[in-house]
N, CA and C atoms as a LAMMPS dump frame, in Angstrom:
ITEM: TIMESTEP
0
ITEM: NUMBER OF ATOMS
378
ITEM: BOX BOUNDS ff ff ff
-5.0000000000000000e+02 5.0000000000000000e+02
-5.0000000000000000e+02 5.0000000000000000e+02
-5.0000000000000000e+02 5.0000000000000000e+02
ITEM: ATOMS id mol type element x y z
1 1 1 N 68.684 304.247 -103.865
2 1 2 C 69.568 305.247 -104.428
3 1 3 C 70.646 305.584 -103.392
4 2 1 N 71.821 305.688 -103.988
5 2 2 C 72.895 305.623 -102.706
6 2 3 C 72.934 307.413 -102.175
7 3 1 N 73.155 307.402 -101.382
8 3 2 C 73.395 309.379 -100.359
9 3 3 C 75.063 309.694 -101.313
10 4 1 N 74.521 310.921 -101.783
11 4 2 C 75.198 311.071 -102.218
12 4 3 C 75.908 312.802 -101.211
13 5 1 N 77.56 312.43 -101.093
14 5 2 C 78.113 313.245 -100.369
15 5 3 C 78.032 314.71 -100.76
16 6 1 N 78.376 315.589 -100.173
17 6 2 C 78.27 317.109 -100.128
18 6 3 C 80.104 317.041 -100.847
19 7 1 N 80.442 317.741 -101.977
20 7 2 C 81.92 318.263 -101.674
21 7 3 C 82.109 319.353 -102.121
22 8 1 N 83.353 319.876 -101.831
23 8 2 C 83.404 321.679 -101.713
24 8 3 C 84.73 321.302 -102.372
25 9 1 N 85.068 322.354 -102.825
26 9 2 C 86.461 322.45 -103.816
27 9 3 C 86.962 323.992 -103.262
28 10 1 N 88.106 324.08 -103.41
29 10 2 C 89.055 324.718 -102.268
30 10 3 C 88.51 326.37 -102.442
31 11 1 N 88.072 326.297 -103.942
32 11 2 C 87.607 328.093 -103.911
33 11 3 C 86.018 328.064 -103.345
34 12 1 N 85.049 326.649 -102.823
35 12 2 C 84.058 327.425 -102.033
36 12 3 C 84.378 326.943 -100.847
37 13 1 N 85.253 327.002 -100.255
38 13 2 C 85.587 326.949 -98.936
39 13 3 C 86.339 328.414 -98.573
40 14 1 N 87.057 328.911 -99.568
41 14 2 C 87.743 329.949 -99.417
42 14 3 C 86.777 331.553 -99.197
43 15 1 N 85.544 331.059 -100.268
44 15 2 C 84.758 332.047 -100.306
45 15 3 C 83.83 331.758 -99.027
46 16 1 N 83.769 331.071 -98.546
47 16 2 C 82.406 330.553 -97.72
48 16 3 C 83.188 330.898 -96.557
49 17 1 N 84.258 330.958 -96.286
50 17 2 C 84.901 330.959 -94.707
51 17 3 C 85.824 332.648 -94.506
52 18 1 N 86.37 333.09 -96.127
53 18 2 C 86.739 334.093 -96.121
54 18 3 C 88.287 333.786 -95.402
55 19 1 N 88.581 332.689 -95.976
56 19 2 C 90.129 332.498 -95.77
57 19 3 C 91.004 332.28 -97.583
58 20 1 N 92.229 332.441 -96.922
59 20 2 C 93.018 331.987 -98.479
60 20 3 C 93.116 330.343 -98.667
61 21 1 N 93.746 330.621 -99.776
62 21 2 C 93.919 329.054 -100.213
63 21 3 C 95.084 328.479 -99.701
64 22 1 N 95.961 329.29 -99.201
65 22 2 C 97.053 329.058 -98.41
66 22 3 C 97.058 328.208 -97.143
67 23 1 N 95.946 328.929 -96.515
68 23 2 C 95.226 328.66 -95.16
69 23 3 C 94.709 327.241 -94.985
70 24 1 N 93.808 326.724 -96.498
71 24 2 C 93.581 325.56 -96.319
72 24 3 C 94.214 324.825 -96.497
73 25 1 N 95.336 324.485 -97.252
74 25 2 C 96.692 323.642 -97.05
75 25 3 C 97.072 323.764 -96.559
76 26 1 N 97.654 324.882 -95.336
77 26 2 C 98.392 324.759 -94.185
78 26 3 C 97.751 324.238 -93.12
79 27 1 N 96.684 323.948 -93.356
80 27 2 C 95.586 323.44 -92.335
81 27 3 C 95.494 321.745 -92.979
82 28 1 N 95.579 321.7 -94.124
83 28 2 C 95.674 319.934 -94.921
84 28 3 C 96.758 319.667 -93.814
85 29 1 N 98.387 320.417 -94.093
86 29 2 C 99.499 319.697 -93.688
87 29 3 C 99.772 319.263 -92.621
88 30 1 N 98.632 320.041 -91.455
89 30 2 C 98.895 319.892 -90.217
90 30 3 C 98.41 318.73 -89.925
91 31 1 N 97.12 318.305 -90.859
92 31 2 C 96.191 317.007 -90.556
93 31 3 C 94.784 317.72 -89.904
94 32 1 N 94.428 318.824 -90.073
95 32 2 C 93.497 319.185 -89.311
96 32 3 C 92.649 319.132 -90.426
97 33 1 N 92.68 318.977 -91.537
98 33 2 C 91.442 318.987 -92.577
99 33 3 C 92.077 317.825 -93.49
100 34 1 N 91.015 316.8 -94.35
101 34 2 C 91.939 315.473 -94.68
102 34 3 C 90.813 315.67 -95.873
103 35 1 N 90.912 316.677 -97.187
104 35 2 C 90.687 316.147 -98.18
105 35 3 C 91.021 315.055 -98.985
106 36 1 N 89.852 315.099 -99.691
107 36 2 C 89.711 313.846 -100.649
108 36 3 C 90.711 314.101 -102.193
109 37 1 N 91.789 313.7 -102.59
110 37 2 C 92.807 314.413 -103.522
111 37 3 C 92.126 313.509 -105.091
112 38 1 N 92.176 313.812 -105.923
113 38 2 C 91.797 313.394 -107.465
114 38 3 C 92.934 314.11 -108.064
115 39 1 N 93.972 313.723 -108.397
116 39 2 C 95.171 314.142 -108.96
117 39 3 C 95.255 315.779 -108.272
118 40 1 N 95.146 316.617 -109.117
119 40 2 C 95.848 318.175 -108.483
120 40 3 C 94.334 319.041 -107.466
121 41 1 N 93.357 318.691 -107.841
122 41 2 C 92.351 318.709 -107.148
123 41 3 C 92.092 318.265 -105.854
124 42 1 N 91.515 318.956 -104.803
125 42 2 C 90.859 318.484 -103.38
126 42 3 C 89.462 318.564 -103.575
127 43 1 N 88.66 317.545 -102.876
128 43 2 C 86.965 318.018 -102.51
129 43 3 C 87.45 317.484 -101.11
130 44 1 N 87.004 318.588 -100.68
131 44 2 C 86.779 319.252 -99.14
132 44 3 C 85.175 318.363 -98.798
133 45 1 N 84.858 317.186 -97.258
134 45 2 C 83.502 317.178 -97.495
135 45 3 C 83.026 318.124 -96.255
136 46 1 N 82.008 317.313 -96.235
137 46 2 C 80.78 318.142 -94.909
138 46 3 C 81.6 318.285 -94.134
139 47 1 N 82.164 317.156 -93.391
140 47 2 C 83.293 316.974 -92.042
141 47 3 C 84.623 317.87 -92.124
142 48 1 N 84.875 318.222 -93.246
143 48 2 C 85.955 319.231 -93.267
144 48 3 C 85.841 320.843 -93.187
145 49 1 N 83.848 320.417 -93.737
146 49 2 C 83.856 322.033 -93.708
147 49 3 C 83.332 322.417 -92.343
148 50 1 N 82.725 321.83 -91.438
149 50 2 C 82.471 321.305 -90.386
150 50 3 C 83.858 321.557 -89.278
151 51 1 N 84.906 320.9 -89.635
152 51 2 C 86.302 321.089 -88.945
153 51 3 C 86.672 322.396 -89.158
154 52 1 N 86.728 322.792 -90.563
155 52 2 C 87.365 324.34 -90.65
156 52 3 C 86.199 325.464 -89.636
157 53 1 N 85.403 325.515 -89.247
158 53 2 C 84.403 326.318 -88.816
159 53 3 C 84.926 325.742 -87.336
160 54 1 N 85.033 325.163 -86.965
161 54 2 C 85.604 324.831 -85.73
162 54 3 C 87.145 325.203 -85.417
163 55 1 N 87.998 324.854 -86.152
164 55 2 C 89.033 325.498 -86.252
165 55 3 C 89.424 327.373 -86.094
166 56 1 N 88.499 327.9 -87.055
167 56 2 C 88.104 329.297 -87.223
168 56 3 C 87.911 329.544 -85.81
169 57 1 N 87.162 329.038 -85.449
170 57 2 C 86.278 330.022 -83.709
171 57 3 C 87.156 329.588 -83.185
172 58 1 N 87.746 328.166 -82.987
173 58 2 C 89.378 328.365 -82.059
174 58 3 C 90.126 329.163 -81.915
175 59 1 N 90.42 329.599 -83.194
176 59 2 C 91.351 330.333 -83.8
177 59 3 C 91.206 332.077 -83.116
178 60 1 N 89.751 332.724 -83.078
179 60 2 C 89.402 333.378 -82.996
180 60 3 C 88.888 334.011 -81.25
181 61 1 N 89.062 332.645 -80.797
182 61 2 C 89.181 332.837 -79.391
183 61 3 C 90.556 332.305 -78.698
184 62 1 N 91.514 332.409 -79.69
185 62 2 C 92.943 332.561 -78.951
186 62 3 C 93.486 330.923 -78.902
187 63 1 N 93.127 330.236 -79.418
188 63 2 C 93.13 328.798 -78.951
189 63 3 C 94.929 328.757 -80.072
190 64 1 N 95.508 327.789 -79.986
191 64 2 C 96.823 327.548 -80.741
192 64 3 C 95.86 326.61 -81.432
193 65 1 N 97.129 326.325 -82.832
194 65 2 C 96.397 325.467 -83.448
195 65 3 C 96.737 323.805 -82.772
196 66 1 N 97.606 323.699 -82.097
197 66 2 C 97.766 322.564 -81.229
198 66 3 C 96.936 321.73 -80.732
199 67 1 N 96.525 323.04 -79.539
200 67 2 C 95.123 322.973 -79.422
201 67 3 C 94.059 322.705 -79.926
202 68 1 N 93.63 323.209 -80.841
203 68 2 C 92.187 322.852 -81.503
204 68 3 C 92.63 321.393 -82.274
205 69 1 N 94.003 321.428 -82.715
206 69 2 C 93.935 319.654 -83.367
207 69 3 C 94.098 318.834 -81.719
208 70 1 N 94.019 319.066 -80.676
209 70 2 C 93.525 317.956 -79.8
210 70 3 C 92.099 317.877 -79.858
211 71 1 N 91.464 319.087 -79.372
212 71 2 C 90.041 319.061 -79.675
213 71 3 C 89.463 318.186 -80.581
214 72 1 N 90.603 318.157 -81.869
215 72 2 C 89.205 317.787 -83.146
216 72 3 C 89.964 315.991 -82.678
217 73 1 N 90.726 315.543 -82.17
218 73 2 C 90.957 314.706 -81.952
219 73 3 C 90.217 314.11 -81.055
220 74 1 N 89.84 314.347 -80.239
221 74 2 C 88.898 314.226 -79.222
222 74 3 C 87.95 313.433 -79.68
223 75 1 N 87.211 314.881 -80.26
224 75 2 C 85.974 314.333 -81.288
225 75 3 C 85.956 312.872 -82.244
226 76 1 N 87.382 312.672 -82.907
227 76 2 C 87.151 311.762 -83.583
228 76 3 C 87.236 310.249 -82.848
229 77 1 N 87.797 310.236 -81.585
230 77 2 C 87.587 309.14 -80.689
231 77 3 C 86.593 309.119 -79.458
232 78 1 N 86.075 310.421 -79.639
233 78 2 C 84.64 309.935 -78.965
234 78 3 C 83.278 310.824 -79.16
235 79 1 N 82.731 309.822 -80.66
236 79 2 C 81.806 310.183 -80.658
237 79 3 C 80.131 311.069 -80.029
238 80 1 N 80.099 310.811 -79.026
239 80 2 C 79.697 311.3 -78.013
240 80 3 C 79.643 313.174 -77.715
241 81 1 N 80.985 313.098 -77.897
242 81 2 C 81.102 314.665 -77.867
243 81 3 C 81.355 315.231 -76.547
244 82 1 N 81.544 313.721 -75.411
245 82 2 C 81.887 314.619 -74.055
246 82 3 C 82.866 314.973 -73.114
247 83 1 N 83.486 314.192 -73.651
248 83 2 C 85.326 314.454 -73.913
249 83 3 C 85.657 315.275 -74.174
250 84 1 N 85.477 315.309 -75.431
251 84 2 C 86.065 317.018 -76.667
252 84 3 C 85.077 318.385 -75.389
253 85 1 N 84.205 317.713 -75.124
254 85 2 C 83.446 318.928 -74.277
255 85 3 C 83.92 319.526 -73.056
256 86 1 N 84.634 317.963 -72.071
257 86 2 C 85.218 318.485 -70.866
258 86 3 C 86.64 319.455 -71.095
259 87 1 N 87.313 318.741 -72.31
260 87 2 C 88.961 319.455 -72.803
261 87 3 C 88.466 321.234 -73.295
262 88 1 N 87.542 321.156 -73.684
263 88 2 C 87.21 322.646 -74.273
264 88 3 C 86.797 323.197 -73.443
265 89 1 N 85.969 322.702 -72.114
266 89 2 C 86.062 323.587 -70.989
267 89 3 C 87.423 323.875 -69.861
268 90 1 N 88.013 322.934 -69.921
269 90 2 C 89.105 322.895 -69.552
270 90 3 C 90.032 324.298 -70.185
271 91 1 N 90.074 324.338 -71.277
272 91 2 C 91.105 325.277 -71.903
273 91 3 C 90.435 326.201 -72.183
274 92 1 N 88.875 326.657 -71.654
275 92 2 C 88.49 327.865 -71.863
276 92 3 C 88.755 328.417 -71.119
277 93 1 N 88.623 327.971 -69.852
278 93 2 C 88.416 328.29 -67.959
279 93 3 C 90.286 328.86 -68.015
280 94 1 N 91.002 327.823 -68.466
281 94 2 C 92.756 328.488 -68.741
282 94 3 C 92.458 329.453 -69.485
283 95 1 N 92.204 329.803 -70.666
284 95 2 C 92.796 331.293 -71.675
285 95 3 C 91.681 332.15 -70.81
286 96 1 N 90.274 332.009 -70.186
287 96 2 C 89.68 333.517 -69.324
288 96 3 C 90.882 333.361 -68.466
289 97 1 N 91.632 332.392 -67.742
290 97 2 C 92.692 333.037 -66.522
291 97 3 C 94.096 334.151 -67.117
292 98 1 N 94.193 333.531 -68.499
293 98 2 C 95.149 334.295 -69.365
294 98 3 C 94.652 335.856 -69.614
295 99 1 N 93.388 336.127 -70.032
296 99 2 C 92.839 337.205 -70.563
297 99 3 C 92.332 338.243 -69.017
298 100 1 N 92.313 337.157 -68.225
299 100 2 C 92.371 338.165 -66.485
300 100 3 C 93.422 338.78 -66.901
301 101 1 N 94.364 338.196 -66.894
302 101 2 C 95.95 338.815 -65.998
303 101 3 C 96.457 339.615 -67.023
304 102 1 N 96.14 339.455 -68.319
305 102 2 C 96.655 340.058 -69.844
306 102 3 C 95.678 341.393 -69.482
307 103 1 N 94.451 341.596 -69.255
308 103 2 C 93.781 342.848 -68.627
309 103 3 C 94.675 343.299 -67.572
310 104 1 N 94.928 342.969 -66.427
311 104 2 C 95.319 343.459 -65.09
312 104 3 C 97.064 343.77 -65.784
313 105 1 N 97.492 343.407 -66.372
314 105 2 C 98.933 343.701 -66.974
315 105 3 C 98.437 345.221 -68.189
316 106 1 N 97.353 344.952 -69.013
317 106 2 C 96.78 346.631 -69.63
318 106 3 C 96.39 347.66 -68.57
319 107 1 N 96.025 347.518 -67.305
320 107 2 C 95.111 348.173 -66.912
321 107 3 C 96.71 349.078 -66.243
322 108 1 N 97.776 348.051 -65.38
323 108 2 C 98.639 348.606 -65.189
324 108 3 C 99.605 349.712 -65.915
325 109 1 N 99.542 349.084 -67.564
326 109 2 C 100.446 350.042 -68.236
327 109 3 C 99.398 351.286 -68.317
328 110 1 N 98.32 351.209 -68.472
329 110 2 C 97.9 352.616 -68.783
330 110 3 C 97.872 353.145 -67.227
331 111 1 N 97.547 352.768 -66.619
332 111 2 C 97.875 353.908 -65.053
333 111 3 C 99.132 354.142 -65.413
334 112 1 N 100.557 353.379 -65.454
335 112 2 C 101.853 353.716 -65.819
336 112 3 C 101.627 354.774 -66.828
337 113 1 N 101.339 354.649 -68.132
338 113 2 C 101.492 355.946 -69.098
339 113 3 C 100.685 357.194 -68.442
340 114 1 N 99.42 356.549 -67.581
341 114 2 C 99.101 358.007 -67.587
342 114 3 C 99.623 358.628 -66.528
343 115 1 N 100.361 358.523 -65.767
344 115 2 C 100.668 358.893 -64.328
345 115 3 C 102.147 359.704 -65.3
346 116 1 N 103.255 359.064 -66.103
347 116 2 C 104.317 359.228 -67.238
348 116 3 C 103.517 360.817 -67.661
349 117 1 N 102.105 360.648 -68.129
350 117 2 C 101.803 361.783 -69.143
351 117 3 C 102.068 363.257 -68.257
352 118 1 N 100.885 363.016 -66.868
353 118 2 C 100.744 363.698 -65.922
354 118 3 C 102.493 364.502 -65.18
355 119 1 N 103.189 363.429 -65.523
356 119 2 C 104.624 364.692 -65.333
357 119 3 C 105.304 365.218 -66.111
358 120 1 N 104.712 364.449 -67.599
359 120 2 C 105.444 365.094 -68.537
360 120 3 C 104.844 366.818 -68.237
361 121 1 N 103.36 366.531 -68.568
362 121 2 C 103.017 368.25 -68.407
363 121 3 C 103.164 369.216 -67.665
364 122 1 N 103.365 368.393 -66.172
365 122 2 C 104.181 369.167 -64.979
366 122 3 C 105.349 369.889 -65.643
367 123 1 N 105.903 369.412 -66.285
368 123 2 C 107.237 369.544 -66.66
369 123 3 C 107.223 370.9 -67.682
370 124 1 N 106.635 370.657 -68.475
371 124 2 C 105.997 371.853 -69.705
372 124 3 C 105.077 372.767 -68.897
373 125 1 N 104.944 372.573 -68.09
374 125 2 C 104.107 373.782 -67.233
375 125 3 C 105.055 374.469 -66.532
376 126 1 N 106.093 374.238 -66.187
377 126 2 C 106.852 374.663 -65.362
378 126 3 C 107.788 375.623 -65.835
């Protein structure tokens, strides 16, 4: 008996991931998801729903979408997974150096506002 594939059609991907339908064609056009088309219809398979969930947590930890389509590129030329593994540590170790200095740049403005607040009230006290 032949294996028969998993496919998802664009409204249970939409419901299952809690994105629009927008989202997943703008994600088709980029090439980051490569449904299967039957005239006006997509089936989405395992590997796409698989990609979008990967995409998502990229997404969600700051990654561009650039980015994550090298990642998934990675993946598709080396099976293995240790490639795609060294590049994703690579660009994690970069965005924590981003999210240092993006802190140390917050931490500054609020000493700035509050030190700003502290003379405003001087000022109204006076």
């Amino acid at each position: 008996m032949p294996e028969t594939k998993a496919r998802y059609r664009i409204g249970d991907l939409v419901r299952a991931f809690d994105v629009t339908p927008r989202t997943l064609r703008y994600y088709e056009e980029l090439g980051l998801l490569r449904p299967e088309r039957r005239g006006q219809q997509r089936y989405y398979s395992d590997r796409d729903r698989v990609r979008l969930r990967l995409i998502l947590r990229g997404r969600r930890l700051g990654f561009s979408l650039e980015e994550i389509a090298k990642i998934l590129e990675l993946y598709d030329h080396d099976r293995s997974g240790k490639t795609q593994i060294r590049e994703v540590l690579r660009m994690g170790e970069r965005k924590l150096k981003e999210i240092e200095a993006q802190i140390e740049e917050l931490k500054n403005l609020k000493a700035e506002i509050e030190e700003r607040a502290r003379e405003l009230r001087r000022l109204l006290e006076e």
